[in-house]
N, C-alpha and C positions, 0 to 999 in steps of 0.2 A: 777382761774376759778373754778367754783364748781365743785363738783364729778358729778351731772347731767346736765350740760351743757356739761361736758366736754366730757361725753359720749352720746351725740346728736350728736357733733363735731365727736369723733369718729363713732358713725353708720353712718353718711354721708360719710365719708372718703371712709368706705368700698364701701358704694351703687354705689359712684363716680367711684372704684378703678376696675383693671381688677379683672373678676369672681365675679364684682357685678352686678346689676339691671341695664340693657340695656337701661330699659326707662331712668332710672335717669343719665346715664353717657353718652345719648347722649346731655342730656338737655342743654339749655345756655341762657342769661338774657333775650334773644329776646322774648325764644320760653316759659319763665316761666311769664312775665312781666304782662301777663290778671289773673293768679293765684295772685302773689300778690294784684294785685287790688281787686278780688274777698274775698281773707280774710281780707283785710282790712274791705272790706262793711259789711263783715259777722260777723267779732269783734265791730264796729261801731251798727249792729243790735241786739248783744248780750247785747252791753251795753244796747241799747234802751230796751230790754225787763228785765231788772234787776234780770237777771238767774246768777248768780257770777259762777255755774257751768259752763255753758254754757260760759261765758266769758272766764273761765279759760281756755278751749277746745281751743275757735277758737284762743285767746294769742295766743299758742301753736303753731298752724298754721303758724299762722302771724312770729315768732316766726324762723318754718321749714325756710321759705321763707326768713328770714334773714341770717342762717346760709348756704343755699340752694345757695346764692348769693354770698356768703362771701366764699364760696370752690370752686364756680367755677370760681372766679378774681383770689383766692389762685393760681392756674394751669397756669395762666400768670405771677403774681406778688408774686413770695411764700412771703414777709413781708405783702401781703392782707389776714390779717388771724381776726376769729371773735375779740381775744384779745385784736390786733390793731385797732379795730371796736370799742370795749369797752373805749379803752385807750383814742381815737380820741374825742369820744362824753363825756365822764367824765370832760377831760381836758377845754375843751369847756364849760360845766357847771359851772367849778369854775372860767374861766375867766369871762362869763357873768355875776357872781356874785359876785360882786365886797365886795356889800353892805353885804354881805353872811362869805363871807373869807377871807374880807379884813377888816379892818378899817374905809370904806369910808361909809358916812352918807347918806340916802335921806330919806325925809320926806314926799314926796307926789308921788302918781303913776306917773305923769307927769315927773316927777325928773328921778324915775324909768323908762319908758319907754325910754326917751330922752338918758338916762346914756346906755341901750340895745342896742340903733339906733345906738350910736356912736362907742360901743366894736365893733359890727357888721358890720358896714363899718369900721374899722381899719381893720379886721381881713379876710375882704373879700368888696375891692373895688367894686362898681357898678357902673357902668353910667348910669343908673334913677332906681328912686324907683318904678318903673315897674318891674325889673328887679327879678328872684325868684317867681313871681307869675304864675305857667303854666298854659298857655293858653289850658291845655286838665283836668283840673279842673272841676269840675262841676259850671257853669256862674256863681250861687249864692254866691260860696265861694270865685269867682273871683272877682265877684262884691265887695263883703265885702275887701275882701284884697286890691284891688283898691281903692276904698275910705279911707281904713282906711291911707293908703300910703300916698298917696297925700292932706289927708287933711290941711297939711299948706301949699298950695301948691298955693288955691286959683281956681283951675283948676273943672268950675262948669260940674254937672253930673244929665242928665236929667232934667225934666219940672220943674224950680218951683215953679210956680202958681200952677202947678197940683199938686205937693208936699204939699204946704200946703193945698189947697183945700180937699185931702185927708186926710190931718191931724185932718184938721177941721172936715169930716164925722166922722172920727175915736175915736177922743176925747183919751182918755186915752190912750194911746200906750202902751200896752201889748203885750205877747207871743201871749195870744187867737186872738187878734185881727189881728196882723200878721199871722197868721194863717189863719182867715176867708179873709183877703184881698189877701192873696197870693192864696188861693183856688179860691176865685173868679176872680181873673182875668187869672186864668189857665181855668177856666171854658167857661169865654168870648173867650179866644185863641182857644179854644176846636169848641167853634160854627163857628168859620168862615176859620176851620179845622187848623190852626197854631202853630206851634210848637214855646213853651213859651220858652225850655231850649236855642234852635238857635235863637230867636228876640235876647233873651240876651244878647249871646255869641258874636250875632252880634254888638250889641249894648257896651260891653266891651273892644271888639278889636279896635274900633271907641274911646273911652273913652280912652285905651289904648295910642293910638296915641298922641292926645289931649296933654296927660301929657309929655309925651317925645317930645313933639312939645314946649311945656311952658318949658320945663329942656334946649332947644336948642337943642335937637339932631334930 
């Protein structure tokens, strides 16, 4: 562990320990879990404004919040410590990477991807590829993650006559254009006072179904 991690690790320790900071040694994952999400968004918008300072700051954050979590499992499970944290997800990197650290050959992303799907169910059984998507996501990424899951799946999602129909307005499928279509129809939700994130959300737990209905479960 580096000399500066390792003395982040140690100032928690303290803040945690008796004759440290009150606030922090009553804290526990419940009552930190809205901060985590808050520096996630806040890293997520550093990156968007391309301040590398500013990035570096909120990491940081994001960062506390990792070791914040990792001292207070410590107080239950002392082997929950960041190191084994580090250990867990490295370890994990070199198995997914076969093509990386091993010998094994692929040639097209497809190869890639499929050769990912399968480390990943060996290494963690699912009963459907729903499964790992949290439904407290924001719909968008839920959306995206649902589709991308079940695309051999076969299992259809939403209009799609209106699909293409809109394809056909759109013509080029671009970022900008995703952009103007997704503004505008936040705009139409807007006038007839409806909330776009809940149609979705609703609309993905329904889609959700669907695919765990075609798996048999």
């Amino acid at each position: 562990m580096s000399s500066q991690v390792a003395r982040l690790v140690q100032i928690m320790d303290q803040l945690r320990s008796p004759g440290g900071c009150p606030w922090d040694a009553e804290q526990t994952h419940e009552s930190l879990s809205r901060y985590l999400l808050e520096e996630t968004y806040e890293a997520l918008e550093a990156m968007d404004s391309g301040d590398v300072t500013l990035l570096k700051e909120e990491l940081g954050d994001l960062l506390l919040q990792v070791v914040f979590h990792a001292r207070i499992a410590e107080e239950i499970a002392p082997d929950f410590t960041l190191e084994s944290i580090a250990q867990g997800v490295a370890d994990k990197l070199v198995r997914r990477h076969p093509h990386v650290f091993t010998d094994l050959e692929v040639t097209t992303n497809e190869e890639l991807e499929d050769n990912w799907a399968a480390i990943k169910a060996a290494e963690k059984p699912r009963e459907s590829v729903t499964d790992g998507v949290p439904a407290a996501m924001p719909s968008l990424q839920v959306a995206t993650q649902l589709m991308y899951r079940s695309r051999k799946m076969g299992v259809s999602v939403g209009n799609a006559q209106l699909t293409e129909q809109v394809r056909g307005l759109v013509g080029d499928v671009t970022g900008k254009a995703i952009e103007e279509l997704l503004v505008s129809v936040v705009a139409l939700a807007r006038e007839k006072d409806l909330d776009s994130e809940s149609i979705l959300r609703s609309a993905m737990a329904n889609y959700r179904k669907e695919i765990r209905t075609a798996e048999g479960l």
